[in-house]
C-alpha positions in Angstrom: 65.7 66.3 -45.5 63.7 68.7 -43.5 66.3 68.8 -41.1 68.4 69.7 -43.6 67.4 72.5 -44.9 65.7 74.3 -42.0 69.6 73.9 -40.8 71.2 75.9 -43.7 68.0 78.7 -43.6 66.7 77.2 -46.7 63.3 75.8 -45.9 61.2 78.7 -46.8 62.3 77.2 -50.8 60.1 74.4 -50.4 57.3 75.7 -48.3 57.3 78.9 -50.3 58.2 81.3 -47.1 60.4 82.8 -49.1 58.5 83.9 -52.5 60.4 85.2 -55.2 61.2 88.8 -56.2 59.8 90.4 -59.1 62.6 90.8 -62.1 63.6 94.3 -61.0 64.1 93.6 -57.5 68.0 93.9 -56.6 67.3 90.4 -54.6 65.9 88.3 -57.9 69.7 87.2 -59.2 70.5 86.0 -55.2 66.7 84.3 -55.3 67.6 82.9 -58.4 70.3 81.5 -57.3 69.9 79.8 -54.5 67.0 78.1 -55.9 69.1 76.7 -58.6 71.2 75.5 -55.3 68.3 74.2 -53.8 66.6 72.2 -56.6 70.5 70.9 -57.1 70.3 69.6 -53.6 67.0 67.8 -53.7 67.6 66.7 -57.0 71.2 65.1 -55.9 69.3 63.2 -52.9 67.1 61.5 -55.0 67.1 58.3 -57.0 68.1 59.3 -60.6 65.2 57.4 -62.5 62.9 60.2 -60.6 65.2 63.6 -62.0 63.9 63.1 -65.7 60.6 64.1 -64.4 61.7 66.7 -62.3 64.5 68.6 -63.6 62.3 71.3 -65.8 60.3 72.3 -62.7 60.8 76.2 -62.3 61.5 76.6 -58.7 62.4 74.4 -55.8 59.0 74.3 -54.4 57.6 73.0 -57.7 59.8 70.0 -56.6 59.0 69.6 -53.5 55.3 69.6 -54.1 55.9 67.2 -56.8 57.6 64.8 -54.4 55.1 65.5 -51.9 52.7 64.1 -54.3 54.5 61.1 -55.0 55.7 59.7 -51.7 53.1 61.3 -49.0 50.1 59.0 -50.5 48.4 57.9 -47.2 49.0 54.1 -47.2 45.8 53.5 -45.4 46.5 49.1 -44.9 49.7 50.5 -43.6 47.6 53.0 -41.3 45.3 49.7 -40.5 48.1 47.6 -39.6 50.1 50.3 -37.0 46.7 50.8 -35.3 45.9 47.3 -35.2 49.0 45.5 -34.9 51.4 47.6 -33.7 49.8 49.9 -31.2 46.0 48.3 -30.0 47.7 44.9 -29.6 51.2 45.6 -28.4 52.1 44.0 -25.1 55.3 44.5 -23.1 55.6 41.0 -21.9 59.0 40.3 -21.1 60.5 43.5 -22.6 62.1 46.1 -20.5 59.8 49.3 -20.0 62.0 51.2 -21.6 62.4 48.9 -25.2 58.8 48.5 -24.5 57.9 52.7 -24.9 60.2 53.2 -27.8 58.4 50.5 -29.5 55.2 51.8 -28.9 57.0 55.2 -29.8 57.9 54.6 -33.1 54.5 53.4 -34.1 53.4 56.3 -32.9 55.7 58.0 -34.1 55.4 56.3 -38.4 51.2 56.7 -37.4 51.9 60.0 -37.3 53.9 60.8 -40.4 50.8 59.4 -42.6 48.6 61.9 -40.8 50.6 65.3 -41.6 47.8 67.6 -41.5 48.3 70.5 -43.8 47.6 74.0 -42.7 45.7 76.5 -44.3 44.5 79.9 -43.7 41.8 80.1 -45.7 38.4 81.5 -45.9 37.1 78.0 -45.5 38.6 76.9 -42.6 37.4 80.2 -40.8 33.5 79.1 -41.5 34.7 75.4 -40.2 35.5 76.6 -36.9 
């Protein structure tokens, strides 16, 4: 979905790059409107059971975060078993090197969407450097 909507200029609605104007600003009706667009997209993609307790969010961002919250729970057995299983104890045996790295790859790769590390900019992080 990221994909998505970094392809139609639309990504700064969920990661809240592009803020919305204040009521008087000639730009509020266009913001307005294409986060109505946006929250229609995300809320078209996803299973309809899930909509009830999302459709009264405010902006698409709202959304977004509240999906985030849902589904981006760090599975850590999951975690466990790539490292374990999949990467420390994969062998290429007969495989061709090729099937053999885009095996590995894609653990790799699923390792890596648990860890998403957030940014932030804050005063906190400063001190922790």
């Amino acid at each position: 979905m990221m994909m998505s909507l970094e392809a139609k200029n639309k990504l700064g609605f969920v990661d809240r790059a592009t803020m919305e104007p204040l009521d008087k600003d000639p730009k509020h009706g266009v913001w307005r409107r294409c986060n109505q667009i946006m929250k229609s997209w995300i809320l078209n993609s996803i299973n309809q059971t899930l909509i009830n307790t999302m459709i009264f969010s405010n902006t698409t961002a709202e959304v977004w975060l509240d999906l985030n919250e849902q589904f981006s729970q760090g599975n850590l057995s999951r975690i466990f078993e790539l490292k374990q299983q999949g990467i420390a104890e994969h062998r290429q045996q007969q495989q061709s090197i090729t099937v053999y790295y885009t095996t590995l790859k894609s653990f790799w790769d699923v390792l890596g969407s648990y860890n998403n590390l957030s940014t932030c900019n804050c005063a906190g992080l400063k001190q922790n450097e």
